[in-house]
KEKE-3310 file (N, C-alpha, C; in steps of 0.2 Angstrom, whole numbers, plus 5000, padded with zeros to 4 digits):
npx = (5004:5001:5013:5007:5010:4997:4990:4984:4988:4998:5004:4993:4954:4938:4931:4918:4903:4887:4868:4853:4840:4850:4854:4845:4842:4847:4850:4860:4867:4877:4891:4900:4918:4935:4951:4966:4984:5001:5016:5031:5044:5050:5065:5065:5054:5047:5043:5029:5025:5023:5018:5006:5000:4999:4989:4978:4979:4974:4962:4956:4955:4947:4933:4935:4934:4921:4911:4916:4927:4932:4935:4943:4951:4961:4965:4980:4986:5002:5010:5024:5037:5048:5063:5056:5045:5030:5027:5019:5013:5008:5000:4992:4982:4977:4964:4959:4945:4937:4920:4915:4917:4924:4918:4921:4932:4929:4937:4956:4967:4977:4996:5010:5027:5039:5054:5066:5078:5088:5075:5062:5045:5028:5014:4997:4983:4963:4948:4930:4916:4909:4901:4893:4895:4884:4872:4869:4879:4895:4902:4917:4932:4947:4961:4975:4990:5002:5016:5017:5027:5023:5007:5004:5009:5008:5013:5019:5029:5038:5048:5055:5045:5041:5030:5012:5001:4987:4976:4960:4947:4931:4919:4906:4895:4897:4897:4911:4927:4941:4953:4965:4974:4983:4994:5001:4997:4984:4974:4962:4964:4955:4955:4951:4936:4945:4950:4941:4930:4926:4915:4907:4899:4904:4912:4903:4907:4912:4906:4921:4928:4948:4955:4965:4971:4975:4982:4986:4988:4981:4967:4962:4955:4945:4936:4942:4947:4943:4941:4953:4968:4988:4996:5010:5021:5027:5036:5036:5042:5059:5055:5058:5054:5037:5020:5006:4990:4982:4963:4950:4933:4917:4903:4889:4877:4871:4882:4882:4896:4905:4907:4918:4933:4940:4937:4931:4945:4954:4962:4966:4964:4949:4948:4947:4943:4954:4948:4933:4933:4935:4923:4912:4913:4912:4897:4894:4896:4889:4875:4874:4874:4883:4892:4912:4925:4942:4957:4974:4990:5004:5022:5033:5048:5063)
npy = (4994:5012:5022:5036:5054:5064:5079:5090:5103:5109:5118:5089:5022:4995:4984:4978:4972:4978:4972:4972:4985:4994:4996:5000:5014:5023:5028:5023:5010:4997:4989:4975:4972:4968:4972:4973:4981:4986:4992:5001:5001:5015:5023:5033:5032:5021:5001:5000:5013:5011:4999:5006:5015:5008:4999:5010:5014:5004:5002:5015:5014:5001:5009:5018:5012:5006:5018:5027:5043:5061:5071:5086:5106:5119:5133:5144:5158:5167:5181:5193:5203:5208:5215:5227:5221:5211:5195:5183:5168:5151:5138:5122:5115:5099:5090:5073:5064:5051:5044:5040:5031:5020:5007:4998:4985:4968:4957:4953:4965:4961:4954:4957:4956:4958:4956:4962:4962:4975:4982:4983:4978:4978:4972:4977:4969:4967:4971:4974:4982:4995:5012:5023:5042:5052:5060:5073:5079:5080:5088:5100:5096:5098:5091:5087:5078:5089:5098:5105:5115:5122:5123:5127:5115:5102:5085:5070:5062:5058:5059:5048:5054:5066:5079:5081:5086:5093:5099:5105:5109:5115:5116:5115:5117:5106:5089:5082:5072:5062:5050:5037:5024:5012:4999:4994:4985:4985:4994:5007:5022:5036:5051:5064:5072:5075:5067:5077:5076:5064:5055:5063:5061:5066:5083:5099:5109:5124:5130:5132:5139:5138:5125:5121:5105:5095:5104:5114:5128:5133:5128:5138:5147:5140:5136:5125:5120:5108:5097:5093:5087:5088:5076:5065:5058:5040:5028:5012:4999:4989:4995:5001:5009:5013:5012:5020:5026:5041:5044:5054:5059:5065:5072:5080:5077:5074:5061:5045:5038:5028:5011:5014:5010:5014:5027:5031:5033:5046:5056:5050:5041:5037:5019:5008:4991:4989:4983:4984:4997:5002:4994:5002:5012:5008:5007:5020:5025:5018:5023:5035:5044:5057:5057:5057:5049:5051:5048:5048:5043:5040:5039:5034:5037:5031)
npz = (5000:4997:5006:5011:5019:5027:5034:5047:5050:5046:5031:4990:4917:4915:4929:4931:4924:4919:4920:4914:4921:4921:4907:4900:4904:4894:4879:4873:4871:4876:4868:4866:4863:4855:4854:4846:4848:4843:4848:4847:4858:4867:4870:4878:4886:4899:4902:4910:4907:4893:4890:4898:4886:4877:4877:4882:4869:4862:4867:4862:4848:4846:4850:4841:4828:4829:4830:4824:4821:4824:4815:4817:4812:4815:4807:4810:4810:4809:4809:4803:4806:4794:4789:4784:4781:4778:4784:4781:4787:4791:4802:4802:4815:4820:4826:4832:4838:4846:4844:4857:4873:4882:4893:4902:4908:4900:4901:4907:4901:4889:4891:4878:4875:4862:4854:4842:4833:4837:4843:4854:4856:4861:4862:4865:4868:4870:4880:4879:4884:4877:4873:4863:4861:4874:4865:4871:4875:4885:4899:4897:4904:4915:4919:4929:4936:4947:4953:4969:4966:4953:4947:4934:4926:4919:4927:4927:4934:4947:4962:4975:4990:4986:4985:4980:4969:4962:4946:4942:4932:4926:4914:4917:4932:4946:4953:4964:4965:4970:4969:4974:4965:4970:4963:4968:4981:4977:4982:4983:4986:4994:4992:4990:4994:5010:5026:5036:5028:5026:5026:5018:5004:4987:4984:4980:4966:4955:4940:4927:4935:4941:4952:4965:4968:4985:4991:5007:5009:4997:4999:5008:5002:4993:5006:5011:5021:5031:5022:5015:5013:5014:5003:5001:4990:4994:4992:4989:5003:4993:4981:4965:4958:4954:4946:4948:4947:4948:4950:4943:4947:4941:4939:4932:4939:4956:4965:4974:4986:4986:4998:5012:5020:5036:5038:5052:5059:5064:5053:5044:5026:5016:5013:4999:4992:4975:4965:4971:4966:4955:4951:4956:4949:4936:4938:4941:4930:4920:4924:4925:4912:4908:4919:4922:4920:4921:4920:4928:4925:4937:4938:4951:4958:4965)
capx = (5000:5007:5011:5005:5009:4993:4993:4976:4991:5002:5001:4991:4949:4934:4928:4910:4897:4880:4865:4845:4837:4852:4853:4837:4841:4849:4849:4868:4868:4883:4894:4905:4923:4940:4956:4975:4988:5007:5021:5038:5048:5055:5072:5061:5048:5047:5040:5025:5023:5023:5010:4998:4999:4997:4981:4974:4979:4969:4953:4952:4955:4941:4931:4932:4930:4914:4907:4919:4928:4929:4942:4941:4957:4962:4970:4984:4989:5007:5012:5029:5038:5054:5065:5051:5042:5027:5031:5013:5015:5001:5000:4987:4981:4971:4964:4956:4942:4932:4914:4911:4918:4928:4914:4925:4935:4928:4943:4960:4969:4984:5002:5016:5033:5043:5060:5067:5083:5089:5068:5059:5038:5024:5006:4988:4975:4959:4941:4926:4911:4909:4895:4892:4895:4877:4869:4870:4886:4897:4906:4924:4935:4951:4961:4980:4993:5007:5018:5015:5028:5022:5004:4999:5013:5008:5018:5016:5034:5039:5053:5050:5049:5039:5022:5005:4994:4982:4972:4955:4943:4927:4914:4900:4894:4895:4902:4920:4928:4948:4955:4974:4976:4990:4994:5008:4994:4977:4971:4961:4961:4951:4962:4949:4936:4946:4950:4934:4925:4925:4908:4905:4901:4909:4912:4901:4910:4907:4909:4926:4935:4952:4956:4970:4969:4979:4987:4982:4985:4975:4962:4959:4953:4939:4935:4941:4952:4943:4942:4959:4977:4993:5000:5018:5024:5032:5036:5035:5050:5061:5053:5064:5049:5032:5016:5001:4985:4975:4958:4945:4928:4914:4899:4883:4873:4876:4881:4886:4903:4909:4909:4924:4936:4945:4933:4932:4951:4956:4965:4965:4959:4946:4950:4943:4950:4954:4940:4928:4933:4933:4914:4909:4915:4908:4889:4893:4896:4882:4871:4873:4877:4887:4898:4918:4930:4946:4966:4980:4996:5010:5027:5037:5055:5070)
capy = (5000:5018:5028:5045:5057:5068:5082:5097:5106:5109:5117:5083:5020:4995:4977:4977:4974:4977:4970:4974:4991:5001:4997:5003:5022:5025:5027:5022:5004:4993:4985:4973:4970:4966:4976:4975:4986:4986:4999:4998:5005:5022:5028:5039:5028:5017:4997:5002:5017:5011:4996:5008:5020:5003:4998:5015:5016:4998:5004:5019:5012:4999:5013:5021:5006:5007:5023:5034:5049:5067:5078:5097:5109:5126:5137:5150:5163:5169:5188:5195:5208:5204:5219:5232:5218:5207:5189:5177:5159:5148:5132:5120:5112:5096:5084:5069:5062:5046:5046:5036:5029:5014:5008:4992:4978:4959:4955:4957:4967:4955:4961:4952:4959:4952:4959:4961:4965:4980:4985:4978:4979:4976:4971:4975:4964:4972:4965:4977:4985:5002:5015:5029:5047:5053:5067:5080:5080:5080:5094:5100:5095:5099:5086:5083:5081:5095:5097:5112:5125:5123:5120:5127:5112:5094:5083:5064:5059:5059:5055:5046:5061:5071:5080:5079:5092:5091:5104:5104:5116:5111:5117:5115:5115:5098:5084:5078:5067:5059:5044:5035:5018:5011:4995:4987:4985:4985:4997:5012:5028:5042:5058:5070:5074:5068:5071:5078:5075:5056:5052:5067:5057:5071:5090:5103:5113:5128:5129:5139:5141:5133:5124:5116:5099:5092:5110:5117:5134:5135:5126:5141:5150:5136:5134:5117:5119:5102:5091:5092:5084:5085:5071:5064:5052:5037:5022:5002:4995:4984:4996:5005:5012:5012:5017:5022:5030:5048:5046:5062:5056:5072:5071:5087:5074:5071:5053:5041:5036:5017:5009:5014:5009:5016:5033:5033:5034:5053:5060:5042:5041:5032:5014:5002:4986:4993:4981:4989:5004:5000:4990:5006:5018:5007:5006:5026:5028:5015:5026:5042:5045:5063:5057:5056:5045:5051:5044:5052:5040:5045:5036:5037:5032:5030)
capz = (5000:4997:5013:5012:5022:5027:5040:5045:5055:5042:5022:4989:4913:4921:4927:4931:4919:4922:4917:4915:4920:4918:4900:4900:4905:4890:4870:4871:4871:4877:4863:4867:4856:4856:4848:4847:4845:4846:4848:4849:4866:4867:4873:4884:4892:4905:4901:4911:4905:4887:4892:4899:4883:4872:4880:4879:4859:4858:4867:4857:4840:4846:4849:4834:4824:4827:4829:4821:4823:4822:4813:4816:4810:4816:4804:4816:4806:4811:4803:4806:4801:4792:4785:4783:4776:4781:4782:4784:4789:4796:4802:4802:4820:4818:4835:4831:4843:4845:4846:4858:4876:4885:4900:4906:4906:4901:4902:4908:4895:4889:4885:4877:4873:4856:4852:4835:4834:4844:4845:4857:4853:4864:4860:4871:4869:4876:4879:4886:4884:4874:4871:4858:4869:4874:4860:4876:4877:4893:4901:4895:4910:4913:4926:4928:4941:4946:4960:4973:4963:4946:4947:4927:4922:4920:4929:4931:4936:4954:4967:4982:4995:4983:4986:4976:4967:4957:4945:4941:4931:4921:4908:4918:4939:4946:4960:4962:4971:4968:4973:4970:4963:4973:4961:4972:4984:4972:4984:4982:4994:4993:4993:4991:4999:5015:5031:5040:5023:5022:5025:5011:4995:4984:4983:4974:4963:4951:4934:4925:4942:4941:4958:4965:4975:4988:4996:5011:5007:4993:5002:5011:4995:4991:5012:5011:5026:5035:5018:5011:5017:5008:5000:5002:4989:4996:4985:4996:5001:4990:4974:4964:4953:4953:4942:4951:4946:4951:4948:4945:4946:4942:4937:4935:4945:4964:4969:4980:4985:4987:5003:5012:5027:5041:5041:5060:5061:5064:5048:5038:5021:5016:5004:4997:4985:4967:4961:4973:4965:4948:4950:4957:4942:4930:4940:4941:4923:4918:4927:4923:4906:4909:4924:4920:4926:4921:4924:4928:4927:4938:4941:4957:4958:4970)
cpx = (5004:5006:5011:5008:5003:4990:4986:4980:4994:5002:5007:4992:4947:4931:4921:4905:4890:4873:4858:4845:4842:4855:4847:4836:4844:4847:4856:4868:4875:4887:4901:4913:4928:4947:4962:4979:4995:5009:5027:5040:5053:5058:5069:5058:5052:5043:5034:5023:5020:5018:5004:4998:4998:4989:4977:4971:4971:4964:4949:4952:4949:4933:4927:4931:4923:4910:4911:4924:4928:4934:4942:4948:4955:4969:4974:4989:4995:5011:5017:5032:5047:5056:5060:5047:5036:5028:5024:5016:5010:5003:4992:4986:4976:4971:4959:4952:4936:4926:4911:4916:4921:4925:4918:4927:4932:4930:4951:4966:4976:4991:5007:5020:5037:5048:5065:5074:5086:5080:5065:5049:5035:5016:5002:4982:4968:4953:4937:4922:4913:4903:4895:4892:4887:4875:4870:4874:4888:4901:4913:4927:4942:4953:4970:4985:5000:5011:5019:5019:5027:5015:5001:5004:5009:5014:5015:5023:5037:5045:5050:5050:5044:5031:5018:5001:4992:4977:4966:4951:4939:4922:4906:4900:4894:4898:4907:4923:4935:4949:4962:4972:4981:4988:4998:5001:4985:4971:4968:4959:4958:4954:4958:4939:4941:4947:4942:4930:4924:4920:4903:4903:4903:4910:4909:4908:4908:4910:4914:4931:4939:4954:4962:4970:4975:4985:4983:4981:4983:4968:4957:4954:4949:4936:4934:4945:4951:4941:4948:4966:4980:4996:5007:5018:5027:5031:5038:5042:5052:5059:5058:5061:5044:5028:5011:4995:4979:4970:4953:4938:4922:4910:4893:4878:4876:4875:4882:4891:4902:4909:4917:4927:4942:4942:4933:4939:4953:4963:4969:4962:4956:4948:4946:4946:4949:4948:4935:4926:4932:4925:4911:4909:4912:4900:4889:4893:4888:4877:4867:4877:4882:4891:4904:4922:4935:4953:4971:4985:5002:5016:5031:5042:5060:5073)
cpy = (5006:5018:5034:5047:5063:5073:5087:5101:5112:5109:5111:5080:5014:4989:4975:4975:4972:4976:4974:4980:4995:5002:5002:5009:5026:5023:5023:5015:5002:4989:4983:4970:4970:4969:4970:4980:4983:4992:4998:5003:5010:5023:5031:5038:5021:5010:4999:5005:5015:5003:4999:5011:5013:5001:5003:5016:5009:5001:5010:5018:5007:5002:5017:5016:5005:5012:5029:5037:5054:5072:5085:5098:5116:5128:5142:5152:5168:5177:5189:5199:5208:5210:5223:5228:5213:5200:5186:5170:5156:5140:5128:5115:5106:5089:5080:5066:5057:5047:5040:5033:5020:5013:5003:4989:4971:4956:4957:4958:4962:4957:4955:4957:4954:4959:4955:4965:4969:4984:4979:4981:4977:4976:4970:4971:4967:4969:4969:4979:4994:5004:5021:5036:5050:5060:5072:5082:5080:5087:5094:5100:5095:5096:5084:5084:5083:5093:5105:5118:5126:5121:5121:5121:5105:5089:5075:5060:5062:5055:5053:5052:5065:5073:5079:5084:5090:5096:5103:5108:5111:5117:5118:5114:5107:5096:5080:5075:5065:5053:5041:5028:5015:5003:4989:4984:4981:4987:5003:5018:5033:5049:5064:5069:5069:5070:5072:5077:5070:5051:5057:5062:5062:5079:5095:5107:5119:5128:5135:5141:5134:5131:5120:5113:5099:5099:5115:5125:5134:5134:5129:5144:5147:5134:5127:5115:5112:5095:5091:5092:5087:5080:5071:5060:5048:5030:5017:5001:4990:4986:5001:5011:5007:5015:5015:5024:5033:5045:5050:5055:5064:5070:5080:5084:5074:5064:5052:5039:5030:5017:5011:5012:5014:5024:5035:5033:5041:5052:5053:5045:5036:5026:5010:4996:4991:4989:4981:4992:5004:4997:4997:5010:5014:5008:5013:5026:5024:5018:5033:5044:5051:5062:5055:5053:5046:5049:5047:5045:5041:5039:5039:5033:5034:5039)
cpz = (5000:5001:5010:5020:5025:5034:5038:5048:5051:5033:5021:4980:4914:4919:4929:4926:4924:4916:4918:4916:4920:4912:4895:4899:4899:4884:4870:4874:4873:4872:4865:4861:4860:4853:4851:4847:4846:4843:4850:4857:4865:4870:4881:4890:4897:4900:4902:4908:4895:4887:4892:4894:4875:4872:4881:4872:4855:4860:4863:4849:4841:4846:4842:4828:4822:4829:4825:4824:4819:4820:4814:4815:4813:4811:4808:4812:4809:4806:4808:4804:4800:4788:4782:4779:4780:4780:4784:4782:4792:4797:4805:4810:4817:4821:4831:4840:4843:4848:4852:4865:4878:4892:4904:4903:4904:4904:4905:4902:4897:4886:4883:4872:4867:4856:4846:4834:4838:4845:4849:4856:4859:4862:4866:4866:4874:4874:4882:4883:4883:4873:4867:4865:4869:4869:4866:4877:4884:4894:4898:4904:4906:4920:4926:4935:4940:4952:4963:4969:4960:4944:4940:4924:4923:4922:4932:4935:4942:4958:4974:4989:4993:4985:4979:4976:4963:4953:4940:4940:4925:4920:4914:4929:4939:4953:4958:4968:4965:4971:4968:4972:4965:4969:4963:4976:4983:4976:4980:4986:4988:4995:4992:4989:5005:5022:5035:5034:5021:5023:5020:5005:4989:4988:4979:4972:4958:4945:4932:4930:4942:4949:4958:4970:4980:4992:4999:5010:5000:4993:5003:5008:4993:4999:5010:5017:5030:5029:5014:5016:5011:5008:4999:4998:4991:4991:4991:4995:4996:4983:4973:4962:4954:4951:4946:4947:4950:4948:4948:4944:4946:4939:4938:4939:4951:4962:4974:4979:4988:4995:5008:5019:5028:5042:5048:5061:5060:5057:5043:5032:5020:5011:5004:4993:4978:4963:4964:4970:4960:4947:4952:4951:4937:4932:4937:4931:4917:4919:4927:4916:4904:4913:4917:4922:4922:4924:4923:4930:4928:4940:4945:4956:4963:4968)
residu = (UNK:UNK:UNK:UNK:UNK:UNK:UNK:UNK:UNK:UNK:UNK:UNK:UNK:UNK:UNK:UNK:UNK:UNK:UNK:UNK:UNK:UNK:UNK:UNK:UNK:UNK:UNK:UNK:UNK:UNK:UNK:UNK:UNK:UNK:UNK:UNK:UNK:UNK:UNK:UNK:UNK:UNK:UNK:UNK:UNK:UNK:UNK:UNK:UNK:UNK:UNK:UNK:UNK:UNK:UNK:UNK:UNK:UNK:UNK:UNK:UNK:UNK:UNK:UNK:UNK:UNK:UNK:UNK:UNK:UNK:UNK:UNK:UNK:UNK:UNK:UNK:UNK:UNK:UNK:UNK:UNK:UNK:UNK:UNK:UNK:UNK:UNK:UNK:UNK:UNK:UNK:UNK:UNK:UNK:UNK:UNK:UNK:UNK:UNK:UNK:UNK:UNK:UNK:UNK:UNK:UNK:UNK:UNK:UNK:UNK:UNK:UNK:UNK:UNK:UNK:UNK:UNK:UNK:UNK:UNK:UNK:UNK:UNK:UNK:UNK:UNK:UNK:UNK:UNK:UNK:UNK:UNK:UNK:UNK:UNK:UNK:UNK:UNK:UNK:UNK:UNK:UNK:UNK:UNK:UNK:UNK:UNK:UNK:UNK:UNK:UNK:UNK:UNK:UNK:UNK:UNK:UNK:UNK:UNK:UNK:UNK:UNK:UNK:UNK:UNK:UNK:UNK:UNK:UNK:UNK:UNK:UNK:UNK:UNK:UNK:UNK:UNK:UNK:UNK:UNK:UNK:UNK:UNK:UNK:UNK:UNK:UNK:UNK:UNK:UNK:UNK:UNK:UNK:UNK:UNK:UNK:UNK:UNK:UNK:UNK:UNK:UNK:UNK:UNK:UNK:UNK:UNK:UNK:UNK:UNK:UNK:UNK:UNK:UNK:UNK:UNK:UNK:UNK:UNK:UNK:UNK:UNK:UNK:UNK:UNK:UNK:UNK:UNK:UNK:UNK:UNK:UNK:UNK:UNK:UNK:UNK:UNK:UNK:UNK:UNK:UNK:UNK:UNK:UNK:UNK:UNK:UNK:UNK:UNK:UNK:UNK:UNK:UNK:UNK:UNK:UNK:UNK:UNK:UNK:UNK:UNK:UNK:UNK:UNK:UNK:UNK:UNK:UNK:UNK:UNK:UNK:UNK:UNK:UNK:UNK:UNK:UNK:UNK:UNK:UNK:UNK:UNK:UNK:UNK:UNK:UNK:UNK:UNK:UNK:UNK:UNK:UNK:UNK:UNK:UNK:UNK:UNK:UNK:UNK:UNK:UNK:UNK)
# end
């Protein structure tokens, strides 16, 4: 299990399926399929790290297999002035995006490593349940983690020692809730709301304001002074490196939070098992067809 350290004194994508009436509540039917992908290993990454970014590539290419995707382009017109002279230059931006969502696992995604001279490759195998995204659309959300002195940077790479922030601004009002993935363990704690707030089932929030998790002083700013700790990374004995995963959870409906333990324990967070956690985020998402479960995957090392 990670150790956190977390202090109020002192300034921090599922195997479930479900059946019958909650197929029901929606137009967006469940379809279940199978991909592959591989990709070779970069210089740059990590085995892990290049695992989980293989088994994303497959669920979303089995996605779009069957619903499509969506091309849009931004033309960004650059003028300059070059020896009393205008210079135009443009370049063309252009995001690709599938229509349609990743509800759970069937199965457990399968990986197998082949090496081909000096390349080594990996291939995901992937097995789950997909839905078309709802015609309402869902909120734009914005979700990643940082470290206390640089909170507008993305940052998923962490020393053992290191603290934990998190920044978070969305499209629309709604309810949030975090929780860490601890994989060595196959736990899941609850990191935010926490503290005085962990018989809370989330946090309202407003829409457009940018917030930062998991630091007290900033806390202050949102009155969150008695549901938020800070977070200590520490990585388990006997590891060198470890990949973990943040998870947001938001939704514009309220819910419920997952059964959780160790609540009555002064300034504990609350956990659960990771396939608790997981069976809960799929009911959640079967359910309400606007909720988010977004992942942030962060590696801690020696």
């Amino acid at each position: 299990m990670r150790s956190f350290s977390n202090s109020l004194t002192s300034s921090f994508l599922i195997l479930c399926c479900l059946f019958g009436a909650g197929d029901e509540l929606f137009a967006q039917k469940k379809l279940e399929v199978t991909r592959s992908y591989t990709m070779l290993l970069s210089r740059t990454k990590t085995m892990e790290a290049t695992e989980a970014e293989c088994i994303e590539q497959a669920r979303l290419i089995a996605i779009a297999k069957e619903f499509g995707t969506t091309v849009t382009e931004t033309t960004v017109n650059n003028t300059t002035d070059v020896n009393n002279k205008a210079d135009n230059s443009f370049a063309v931006l252009t995001r690709t995006l599938v229509k349609g969502e990743w509800i759970n696992d069937t199965e457990q995604p399968a990986i197998k490593w082949q090496c081909d001279g000096n390349n080594m490759s990996v291939t995901a195998s992937v097995q789950g349940y997909i839905r078309e995204l709802p015609k309402v659309g869902k909120a734009e959300v914005k979700f990643y983690t940082c470290s206390p002195g640089d909170p507008k940077r993305i940052k998923t790479e962490f020393k053992d020692g290191e603290s934990l922030n998190a920044h978070f601004s969305s499209s629309q009002e709604g309810y949030f809730s975090v929780y860490y993935v601890d994989h060595t363990s196959q736990t899941a704690l609850r990191i935010f709301p926490a503290a005085g707030g962990q018989h809370a089932d989330n946090v309202p929030l407003k829409a457009d304001k940018e917030y930062t998790l998991f630091n007290r002083r900033c806390a202050q700013e949102y009155n969150w002074g008695n549901i938020t700790s800070e977070l200590q990374l520490e990585i388990p004995a006997g590891k060198q490196v470890v990949m973990d995963e943040v998870v947001m959870v938001f939704s514009p409906e309220a819910y419920s939070k997952p059964m959780l333990k160790n609540t009555e324990i002064d300034n504990s967070l609350g956990e659960l098992t990771s396939v608790a956690f997981e069976q809960w985020a799929t009911e959640l998402k079967s359910r309400q067809a606007q909720a988010l479960v977004q992942r942030m995957s962060i590696t801690i090392s020696k």
